[in-house]
C-alpha positions as CSV (number, residue, x, y, z in Angstrom):
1,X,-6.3,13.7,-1.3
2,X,-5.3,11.7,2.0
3,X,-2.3,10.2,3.2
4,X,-2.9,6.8,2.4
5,X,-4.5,7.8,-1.5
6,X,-0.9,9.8,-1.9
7,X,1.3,7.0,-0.7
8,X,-1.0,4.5,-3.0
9,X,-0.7,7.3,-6.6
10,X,3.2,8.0,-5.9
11,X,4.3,4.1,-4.8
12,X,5.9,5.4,-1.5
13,X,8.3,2.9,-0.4
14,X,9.0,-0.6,-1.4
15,X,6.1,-1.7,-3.1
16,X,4.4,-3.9,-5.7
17,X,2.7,-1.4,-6.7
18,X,5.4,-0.2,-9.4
19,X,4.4,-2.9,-11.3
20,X,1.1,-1.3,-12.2
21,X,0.6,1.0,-14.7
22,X,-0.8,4.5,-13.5
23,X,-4.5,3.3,-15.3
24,X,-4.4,0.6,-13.2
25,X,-3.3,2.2,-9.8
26,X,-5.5,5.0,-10.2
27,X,-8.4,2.1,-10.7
28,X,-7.1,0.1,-7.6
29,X,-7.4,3.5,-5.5
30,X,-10.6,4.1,-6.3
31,X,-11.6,1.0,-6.1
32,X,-10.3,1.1,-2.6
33,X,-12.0,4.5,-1.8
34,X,-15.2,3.3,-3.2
35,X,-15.8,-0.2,-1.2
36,X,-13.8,0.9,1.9
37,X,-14.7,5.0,2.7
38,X,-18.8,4.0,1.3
39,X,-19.0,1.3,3.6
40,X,-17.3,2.0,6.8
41,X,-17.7,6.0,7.0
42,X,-14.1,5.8,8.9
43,X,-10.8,7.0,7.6
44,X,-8.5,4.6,6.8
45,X,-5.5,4.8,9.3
46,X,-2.1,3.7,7.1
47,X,0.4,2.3,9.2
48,X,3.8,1.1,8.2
49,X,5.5,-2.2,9.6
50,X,8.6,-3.8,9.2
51,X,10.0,-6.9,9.0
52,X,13.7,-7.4,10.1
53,X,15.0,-11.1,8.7
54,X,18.6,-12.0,10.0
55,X,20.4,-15.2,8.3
56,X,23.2,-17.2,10.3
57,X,25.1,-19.7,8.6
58,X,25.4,-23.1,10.8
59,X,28.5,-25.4,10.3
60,X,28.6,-27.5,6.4
């Protein structure tokens, strides 16, 4: 199992995916090892960003 298949099974982080059931992720995975490894022959390379969002109030 590779890194990005672990993170995708166990929900790592904050994710939508803990709205699946674990039928439906384990479809979605392979799914996603079926159209993307078959086609491309690469690994898929996970990377994490972030998004930082910073409110300031102005005047009323």
């Amino acid at each position: 199992m590779d890194e990005l298949e672990f993170d995708l099974l166990n929900r790592t982080g904050r994710s939508i995916l803990h709205e699946l059931h674990n039928v439906e992720i384990k479809r979605l995975v392979d799914f996603i090892k079926s159209n993307l490894y078959n086609r491309h022959n690469k690994e898929i390379i996970e990377r994490d960003r972030w998004t930082i969002w910073i409110g300031i109030k102005v005047g009323d």
